[in-house]
C-alpha positions in Angstrom: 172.2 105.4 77.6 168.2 104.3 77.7 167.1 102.0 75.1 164.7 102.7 72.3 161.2 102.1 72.4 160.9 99.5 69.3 157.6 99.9 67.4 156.5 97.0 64.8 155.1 98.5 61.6 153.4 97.0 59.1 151.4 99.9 57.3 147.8 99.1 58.7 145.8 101.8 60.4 146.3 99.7 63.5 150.4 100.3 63.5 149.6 103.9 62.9 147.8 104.3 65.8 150.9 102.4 67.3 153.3 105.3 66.0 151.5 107.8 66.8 151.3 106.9 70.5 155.3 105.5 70.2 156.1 108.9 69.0 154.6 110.7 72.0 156.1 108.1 74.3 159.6 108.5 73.1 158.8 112.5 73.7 157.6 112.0 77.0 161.0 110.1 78.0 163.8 111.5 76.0 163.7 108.3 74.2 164.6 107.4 70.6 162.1 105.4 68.7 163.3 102.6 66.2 160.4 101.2 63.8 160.4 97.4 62.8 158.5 95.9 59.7 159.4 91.7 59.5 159.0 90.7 55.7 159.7 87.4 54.0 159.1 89.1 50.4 162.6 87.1 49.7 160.8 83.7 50.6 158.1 83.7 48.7 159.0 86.2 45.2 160.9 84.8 42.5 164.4 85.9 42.2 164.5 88.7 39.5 167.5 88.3 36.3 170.4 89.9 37.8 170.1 92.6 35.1 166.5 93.5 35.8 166.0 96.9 37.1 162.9 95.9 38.5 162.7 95.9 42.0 160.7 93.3 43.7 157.4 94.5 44.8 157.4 92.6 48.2 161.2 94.7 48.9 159.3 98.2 47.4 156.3 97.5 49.8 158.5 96.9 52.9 160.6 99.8 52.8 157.7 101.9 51.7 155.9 100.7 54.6 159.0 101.5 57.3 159.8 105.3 55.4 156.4 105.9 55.5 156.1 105.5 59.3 158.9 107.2 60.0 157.8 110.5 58.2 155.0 110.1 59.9 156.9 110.0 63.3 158.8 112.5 62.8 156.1 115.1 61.9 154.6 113.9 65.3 157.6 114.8 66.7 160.5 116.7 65.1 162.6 116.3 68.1 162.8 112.4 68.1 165.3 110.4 66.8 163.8 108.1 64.3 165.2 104.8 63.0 163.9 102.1 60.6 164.8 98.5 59.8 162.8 96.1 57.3 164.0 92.8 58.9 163.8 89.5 56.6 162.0 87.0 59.4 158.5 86.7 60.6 157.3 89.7 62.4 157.1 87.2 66.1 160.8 86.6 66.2 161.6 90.0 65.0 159.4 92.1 67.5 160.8 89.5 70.4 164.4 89.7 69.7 164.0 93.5 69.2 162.4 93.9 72.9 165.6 92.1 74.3 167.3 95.7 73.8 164.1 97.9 74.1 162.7 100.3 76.9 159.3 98.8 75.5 158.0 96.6 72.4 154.3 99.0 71.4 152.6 97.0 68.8 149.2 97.8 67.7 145.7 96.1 68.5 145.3 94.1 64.8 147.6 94.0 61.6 147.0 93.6 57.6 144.7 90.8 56.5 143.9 90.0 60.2 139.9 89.0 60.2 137.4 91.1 60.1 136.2 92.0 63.9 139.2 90.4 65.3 139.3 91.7 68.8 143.6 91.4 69.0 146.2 89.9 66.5 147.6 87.2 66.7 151.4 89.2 66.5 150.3 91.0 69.6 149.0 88.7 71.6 152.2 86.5 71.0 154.9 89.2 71.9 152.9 89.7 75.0 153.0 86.9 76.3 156.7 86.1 75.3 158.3 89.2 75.6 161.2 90.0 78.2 160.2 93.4 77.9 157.1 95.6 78.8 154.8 95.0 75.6 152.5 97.9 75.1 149.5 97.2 72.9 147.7 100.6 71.7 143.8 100.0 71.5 141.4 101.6 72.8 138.5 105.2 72.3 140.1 107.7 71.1 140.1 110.1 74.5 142.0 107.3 75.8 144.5 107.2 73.2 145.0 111.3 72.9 146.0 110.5 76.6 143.9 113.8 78.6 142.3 112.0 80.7 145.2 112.3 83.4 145.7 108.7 84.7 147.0 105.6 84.9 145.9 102.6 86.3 148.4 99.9 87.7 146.6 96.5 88.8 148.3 95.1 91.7 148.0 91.3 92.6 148.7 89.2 95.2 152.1 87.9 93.6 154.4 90.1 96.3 157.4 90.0 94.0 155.6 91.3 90.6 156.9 94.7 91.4 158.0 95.8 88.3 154.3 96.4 86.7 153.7 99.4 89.8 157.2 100.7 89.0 156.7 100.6 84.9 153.0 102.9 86.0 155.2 105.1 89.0 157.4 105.8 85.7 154.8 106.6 83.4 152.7 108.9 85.8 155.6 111.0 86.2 157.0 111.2 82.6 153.1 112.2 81.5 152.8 114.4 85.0 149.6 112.7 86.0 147.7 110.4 88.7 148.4 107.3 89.7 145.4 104.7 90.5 146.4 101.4 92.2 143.1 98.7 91.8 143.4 95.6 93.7 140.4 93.5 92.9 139.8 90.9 95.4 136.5 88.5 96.5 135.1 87.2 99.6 135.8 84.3 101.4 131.9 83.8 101.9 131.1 84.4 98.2 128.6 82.6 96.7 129.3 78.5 96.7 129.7 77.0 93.6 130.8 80.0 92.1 134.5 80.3 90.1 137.6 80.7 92.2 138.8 84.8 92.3 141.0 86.3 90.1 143.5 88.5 90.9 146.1 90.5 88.9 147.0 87.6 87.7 145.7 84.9 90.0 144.0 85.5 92.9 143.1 83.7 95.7 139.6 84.7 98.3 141.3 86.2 101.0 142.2 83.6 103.7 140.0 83.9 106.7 142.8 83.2 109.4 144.2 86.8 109.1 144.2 89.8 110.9 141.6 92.4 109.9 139.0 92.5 108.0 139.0 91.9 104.0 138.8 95.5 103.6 142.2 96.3 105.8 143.8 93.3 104.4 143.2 94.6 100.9 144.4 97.9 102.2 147.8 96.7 103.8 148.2 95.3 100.4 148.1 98.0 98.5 150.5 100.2 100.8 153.0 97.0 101.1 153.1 97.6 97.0 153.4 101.0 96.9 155.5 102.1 99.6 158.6 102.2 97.2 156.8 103.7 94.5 155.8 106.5 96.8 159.4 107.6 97.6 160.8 107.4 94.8 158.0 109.3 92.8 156.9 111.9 95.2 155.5 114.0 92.5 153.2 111.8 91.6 149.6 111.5 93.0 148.8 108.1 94.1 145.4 106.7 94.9 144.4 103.4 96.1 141.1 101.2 95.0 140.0 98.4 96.5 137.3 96.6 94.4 135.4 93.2 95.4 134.7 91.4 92.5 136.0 89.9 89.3 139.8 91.6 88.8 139.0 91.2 85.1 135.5 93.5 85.0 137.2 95.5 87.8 140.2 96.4 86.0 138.6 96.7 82.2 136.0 99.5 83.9 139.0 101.4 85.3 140.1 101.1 81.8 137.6 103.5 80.8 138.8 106.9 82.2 142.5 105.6 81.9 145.5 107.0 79.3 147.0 103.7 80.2 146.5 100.2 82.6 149.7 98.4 83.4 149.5 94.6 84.7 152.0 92.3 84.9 152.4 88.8 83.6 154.4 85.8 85.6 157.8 84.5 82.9 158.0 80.6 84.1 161.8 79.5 82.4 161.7 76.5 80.0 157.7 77.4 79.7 156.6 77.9 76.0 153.0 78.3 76.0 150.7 82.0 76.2 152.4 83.3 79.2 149.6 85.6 80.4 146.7 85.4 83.5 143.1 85.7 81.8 143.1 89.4 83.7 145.9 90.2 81.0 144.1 87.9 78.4 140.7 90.1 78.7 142.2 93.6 79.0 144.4 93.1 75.4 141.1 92.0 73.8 139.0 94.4 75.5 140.2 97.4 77.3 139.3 101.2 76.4 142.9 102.3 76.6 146.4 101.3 76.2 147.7 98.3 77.8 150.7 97.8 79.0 151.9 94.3 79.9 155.1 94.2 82.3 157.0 90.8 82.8 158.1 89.4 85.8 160.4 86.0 86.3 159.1 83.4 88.6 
């Protein structure tokens, strides 16, 4: 049985946007969709006389909040299968121990009372770079977001084993029945001194100068080493390859702009508690015209 996609709801026009893509998402896969608003109303409203009708307003917010969303997800979609929780913690812990049983966590870009001209919440940004899930956060132009513009774009490093961020776009491509863009980003090994080490999807080295070929065909190899699997086991999908010399960050956030949705993954280090993302990952949540999705991978 697939797991739910798990959307975190808490009633700004942000987590709209958030259920309005979830909902098609869930379509596009045969998914259900399970909404999650965290709310310590019990913490910090006083606890009403047991024979007071009343009901607290922190407990009437939250599960107008969550039955609100889900009307609204279902009129998106009468066919999905709609769930709701109001969960009494803090909306980190929640949305993170909800993505341990979650096809995907989709969160949206800011929440309530976050600052004015914040580029990305600080909810978001935490779940993902913790979550053992992929973490999608929905931002972006609107043509992005209707998702019309036919493609995805996958980011592919030169971390071999961070496979699972090409599958996660394979998947997607085919569930939306569109192209597939693979943009490896890579820099000289004669590029200007004294200018800041290459970045990479995440980290990226220049390309060595002892090996075979030129940057061009190395770059190449790379991209057909990463996408051989994909290619047989999606062979309806259209795939194209792009290789880019430059900054993977400004490669990858221009691809962004005639993108549905840009996947890239992020290295999980065990026993590691800090922001677990690459600063290609760090720019395209704050910055990118479309969807991000952010795809873990152990190390």
């Amino acid at each position: 049985m697939e797991l739910p996609l798990v959307v975190g709801v808490d009633g700004s026009e942000s987590s709209l946007l958030a259920v309005d893509w979830a909902a098609d998402e869930a379509a596009r896969h045969g998914l259900s969709l399970r909404l999650v608003h965290a709310s310590l109303w019990e913490r910090y409203e006083r606890v009403r006389p047991s024979f007071s009708t009343d009901r607290p307003a922190g407990e009437v917010m939250a599960q107008d909040i969550v039955a609100s969303c889900a009307e609204r997800a279902r009129l998106r979609d009468p066919d999905v299968k709609v769930s709701a929780d109001v969960v009494a913690a803090d909306a980190v812990s929640t949305l993170l121990r909800a993505g341990s049983e979650a096809f995907a966590l989709a969160t949206g870009a800011r929440g309530r009372g976050e600052v004015a001209g914040l580029l990305l919440g600080s909810v978001s940004l935490t779940v993902a770079a913790h979550a053992m899930c992929p973490v999608v956060v929905v931002r972006g132009e609107e043509r992005n977001l209707r998702g019309s513009l036919g493609r995805v774009v996958v980011g592919v490093g030169a971390v071999t084993g961070g496979t699972g961020a090409v599958r996660f776009a394979a998947r997607e491509a085919e569930a939306r029945g569109c192209a597939l863009t693979a943009v490896r980003a890579w820099r000289s090994p004669d590029h200007a001194p004294g200018s800041p080490p290459a970045e990479s999807v995440p980290g990226d080295p220049r390309l060595a100068t002892d090996t075979a070929g030129t940057p061009e065909e190395q770059v190449s190899a790379h991209l057909d080493d990463a996408l051989r699997e994909v290619v047989r086991e999606h062979p309806e999908v259209e795939v194209s390859r792009r290789a880019v010399e430059g900054p993977a960050h400004r490669v990858l956030l221009e691809a962004s702009a005639d993108a549905d949705l840009i996947v890239v993954g992020a290295q999980r280090r065990h026993g590691h508690f800090g922001l677990q993302l690459g600063s290609v990952a760090h720019a395209l949540l704050h910055h990118s015209a479309c969807p991000v999705a952010v795809v873990p991978h152990l190390v």
